[in-house]
C-alpha positions as CSV (number, residue, x, y, z in Angstrom):
1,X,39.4,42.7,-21.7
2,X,42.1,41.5,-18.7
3,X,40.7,45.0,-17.1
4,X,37.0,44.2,-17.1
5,X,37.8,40.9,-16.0
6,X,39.1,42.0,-12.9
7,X,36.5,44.1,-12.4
8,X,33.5,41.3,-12.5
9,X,35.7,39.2,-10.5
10,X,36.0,41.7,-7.8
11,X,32.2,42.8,-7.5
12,X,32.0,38.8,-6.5
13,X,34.9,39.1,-3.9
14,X,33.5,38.4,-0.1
15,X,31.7,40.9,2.0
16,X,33.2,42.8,4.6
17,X,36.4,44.5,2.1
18,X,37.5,47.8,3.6
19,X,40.4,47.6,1.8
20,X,42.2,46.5,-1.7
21,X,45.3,47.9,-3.1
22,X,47.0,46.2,-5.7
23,X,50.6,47.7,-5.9
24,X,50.1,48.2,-9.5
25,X,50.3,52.1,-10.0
26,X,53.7,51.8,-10.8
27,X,55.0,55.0,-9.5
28,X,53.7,58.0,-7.6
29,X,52.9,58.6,-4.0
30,X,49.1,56.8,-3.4
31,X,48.2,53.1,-3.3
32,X,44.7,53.5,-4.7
33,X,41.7,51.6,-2.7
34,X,40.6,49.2,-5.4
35,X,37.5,47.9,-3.4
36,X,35.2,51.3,-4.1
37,X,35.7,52.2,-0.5
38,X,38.2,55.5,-0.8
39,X,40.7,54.1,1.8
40,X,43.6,55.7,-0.7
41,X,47.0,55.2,1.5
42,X,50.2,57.3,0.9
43,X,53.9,56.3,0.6
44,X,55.9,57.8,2.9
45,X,55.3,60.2,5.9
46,X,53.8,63.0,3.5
47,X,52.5,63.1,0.2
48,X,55.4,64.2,-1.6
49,X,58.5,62.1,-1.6
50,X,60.5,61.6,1.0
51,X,62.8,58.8,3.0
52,X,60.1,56.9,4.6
53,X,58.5,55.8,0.8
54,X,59.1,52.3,-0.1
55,X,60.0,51.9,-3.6
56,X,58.6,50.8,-6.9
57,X,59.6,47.6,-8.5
58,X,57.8,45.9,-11.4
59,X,56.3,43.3,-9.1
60,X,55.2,45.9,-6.4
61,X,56.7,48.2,-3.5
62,X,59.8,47.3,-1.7
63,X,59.9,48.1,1.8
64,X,63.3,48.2,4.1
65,X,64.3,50.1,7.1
66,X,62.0,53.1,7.6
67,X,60.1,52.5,4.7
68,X,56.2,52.2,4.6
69,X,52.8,53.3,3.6
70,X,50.6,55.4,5.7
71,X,46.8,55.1,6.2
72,X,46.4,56.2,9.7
73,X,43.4,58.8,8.6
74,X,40.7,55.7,8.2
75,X,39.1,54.3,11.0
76,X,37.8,51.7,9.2
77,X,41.4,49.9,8.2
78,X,40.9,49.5,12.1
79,X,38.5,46.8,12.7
80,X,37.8,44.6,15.5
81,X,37.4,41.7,13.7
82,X,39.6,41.3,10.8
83,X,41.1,39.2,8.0
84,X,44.7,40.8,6.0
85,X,45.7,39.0,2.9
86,X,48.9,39.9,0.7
87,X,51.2,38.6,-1.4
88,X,54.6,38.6,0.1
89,X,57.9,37.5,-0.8
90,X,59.9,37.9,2.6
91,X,64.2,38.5,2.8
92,X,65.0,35.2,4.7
93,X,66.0,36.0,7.9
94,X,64.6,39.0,8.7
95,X,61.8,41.1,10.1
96,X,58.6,41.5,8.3
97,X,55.9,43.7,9.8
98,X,53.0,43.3,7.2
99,X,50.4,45.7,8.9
100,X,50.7,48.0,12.3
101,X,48.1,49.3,14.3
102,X,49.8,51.3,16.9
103,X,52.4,54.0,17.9
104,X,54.6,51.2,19.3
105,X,55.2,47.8,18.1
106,X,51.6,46.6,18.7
107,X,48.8,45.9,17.9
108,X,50.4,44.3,14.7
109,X,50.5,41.8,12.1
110,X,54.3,40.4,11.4
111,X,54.8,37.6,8.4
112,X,58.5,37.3,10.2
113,X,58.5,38.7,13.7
114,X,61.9,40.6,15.2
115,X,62.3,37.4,17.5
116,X,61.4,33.7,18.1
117,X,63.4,32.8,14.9
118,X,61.2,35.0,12.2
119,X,57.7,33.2,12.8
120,X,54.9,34.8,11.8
121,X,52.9,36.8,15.0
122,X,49.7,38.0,15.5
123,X,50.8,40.4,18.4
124,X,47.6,42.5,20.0
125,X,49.5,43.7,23.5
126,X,53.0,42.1,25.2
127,X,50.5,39.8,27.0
128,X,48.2,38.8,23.8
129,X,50.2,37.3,21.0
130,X,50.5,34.2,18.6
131,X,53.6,32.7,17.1
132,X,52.8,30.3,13.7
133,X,55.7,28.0,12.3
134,X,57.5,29.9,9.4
135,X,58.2,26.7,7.7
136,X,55.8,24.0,8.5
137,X,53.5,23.4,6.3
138,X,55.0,26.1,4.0
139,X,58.2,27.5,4.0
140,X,57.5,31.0,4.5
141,X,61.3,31.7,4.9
142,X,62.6,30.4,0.8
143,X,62.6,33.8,-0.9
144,X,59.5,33.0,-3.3
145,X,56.3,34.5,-3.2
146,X,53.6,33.4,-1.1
147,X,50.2,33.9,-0.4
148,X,49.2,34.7,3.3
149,X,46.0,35.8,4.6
150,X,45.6,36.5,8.5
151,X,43.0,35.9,10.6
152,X,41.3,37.3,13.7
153,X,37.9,37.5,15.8
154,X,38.6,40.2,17.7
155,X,41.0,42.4,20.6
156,X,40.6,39.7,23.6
157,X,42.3,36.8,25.0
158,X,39.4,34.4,23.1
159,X,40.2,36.5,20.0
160,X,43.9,35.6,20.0
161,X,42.6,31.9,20.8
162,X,40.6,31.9,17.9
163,X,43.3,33.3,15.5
164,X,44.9,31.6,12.4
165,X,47.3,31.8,9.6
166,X,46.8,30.4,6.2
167,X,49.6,30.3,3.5
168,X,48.9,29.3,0.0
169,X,45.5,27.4,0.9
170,X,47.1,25.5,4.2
171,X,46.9,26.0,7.2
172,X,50.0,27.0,9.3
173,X,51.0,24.9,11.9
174,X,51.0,27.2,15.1
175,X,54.0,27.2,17.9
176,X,52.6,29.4,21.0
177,X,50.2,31.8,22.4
178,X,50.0,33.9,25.2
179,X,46.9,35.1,26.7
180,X,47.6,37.0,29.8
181,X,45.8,40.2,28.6
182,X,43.3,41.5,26.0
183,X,44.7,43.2,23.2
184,X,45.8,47.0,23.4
185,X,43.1,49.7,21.0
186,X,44.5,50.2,17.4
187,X,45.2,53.7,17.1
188,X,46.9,54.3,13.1
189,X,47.5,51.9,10.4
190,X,50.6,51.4,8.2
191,X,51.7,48.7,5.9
192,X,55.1,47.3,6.2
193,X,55.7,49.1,9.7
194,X,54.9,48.1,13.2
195,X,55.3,51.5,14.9
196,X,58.7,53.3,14.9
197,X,60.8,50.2,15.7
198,X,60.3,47.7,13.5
199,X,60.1,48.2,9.6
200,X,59.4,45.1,6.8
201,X,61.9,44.4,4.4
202,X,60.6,42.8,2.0
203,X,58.1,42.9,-1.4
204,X,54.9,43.2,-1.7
205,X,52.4,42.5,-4.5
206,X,49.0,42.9,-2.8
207,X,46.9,43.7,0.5
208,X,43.7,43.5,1.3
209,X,41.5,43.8,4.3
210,X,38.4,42.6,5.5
211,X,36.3,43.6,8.4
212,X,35.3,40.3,9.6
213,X,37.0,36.6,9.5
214,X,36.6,34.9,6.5
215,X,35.7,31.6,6.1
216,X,38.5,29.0,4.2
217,X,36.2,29.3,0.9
218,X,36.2,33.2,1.1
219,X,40.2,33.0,2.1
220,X,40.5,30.7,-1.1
221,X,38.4,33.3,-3.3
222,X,40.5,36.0,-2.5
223,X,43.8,33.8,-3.0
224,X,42.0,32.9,-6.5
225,X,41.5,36.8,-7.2
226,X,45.4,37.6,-5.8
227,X,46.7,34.9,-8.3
228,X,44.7,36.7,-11.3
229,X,45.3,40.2,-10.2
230,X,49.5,39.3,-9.9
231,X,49.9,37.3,-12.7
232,X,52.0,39.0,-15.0
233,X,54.0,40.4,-11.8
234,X,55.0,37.2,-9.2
235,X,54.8,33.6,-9.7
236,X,52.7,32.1,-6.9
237,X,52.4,28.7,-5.9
């Protein structure tokens, strides 16, 4: 019954998912695409195991130093415009790369950045970046499960102005932004790495991705569905 309810409640999620992996499987090498789209990812560097795979826990995949899941392959977990939900729970005081999309430390998507005290960072090129508070409204930095979605309109200078963080339904305060160049071209994509530098450590429950910026309503649907989907896994606000 829990299964087919999952499945109505996803044919209603918004338009525009490339992407939905719920960190369920449990064990094994693939996070399955659970939005019909085929975008399976791999753990690890290859598909058998190896150092670089995170590792299973019952609430998800842990990921630490040089640990993360590979989708490079799909040009469509690229997308111009974009919107990146998870559920995270973060180590306090340390980096957390959510989503890379280059063979350097950017373009990328950082729930705790390597710098400026762990704030979350929308980083598109060393000259096209935004910093969000990490505790203000919600403390992003208290070891519990949160609920973070990421948004942005585009590669550009007005992209990055137009960019936005929302934790568990609010909307995080931001602390700077530099616009001094467009963003650099997304060339891979890996989840919990931001190229070869800088590696998440943390959990994670859920990721999704959406080729186009969701409004608040469609950021609170898929928050709705994340809740149902991780239930008997985290405890989320």
């Amino acid at each position: 019954m829990s299964i087919l309810l999952l499945s109505n409640k996803r044919t209603h999620l918004p338009s525009g998912l490339q992407a939905l992996y719920a960190f369920d499987e449990g064990a094994g090498q693939t996070l399955v695409d659970q939005s019909g789209n085929g975008h399976d990812v791999t753990l690890g560097s290859t598909g058998g195991p190896d150092g670089n795979d995170p590792l299973w826990i019952p609430e998800g995949l842990r990921f630490s130093t040089d640990r993360y899941v590979d989708g490079g392959g799909f040009m469509a977990l690229r997308p111009e415009h974009w919107t990146i939900c998870a559920v995270v729970r973060q180590t306090p005081g340390v980096p957390v790369p959510l989503l890379g999309w280059g063979s350097t430390s950017f373009p990328s998507v950082y729930v705790a950045a390597p710098f400026n005290s762990n704030r979350p960072l929308i980083w598109l090129a060393n000259g096209c970046f935004r910093y969000f508070e990490s505790t203000s409204p919600v403390n992003l930095q208290d070891d519990g499960w949160h609920f973070v979605a990421f948004r942005c309109p585009g590669n550009t200078i007005a992209a990055i102005e137009g960019s936005s963080l929302i934790v568990d339904g609010n909307s995080q305060a931001i602390h700077s932004t530099v616009t001094s160049e467009d963003g650099l071209a997304k060339t891979t994509v890996r989840i919990g790495a931001a190229g070869s530098n800088y590696f998440a450590q943390a959990d994670i429950a859920l990721l999704s991705m959406h080729d186009r910026v969701l409004t608040e309503q469609e950021v609170e649907t898929m928050r709705a569905y994340a809740k149902l989907q991780t239930a008997e896994r985290v405890a989320l606000p």
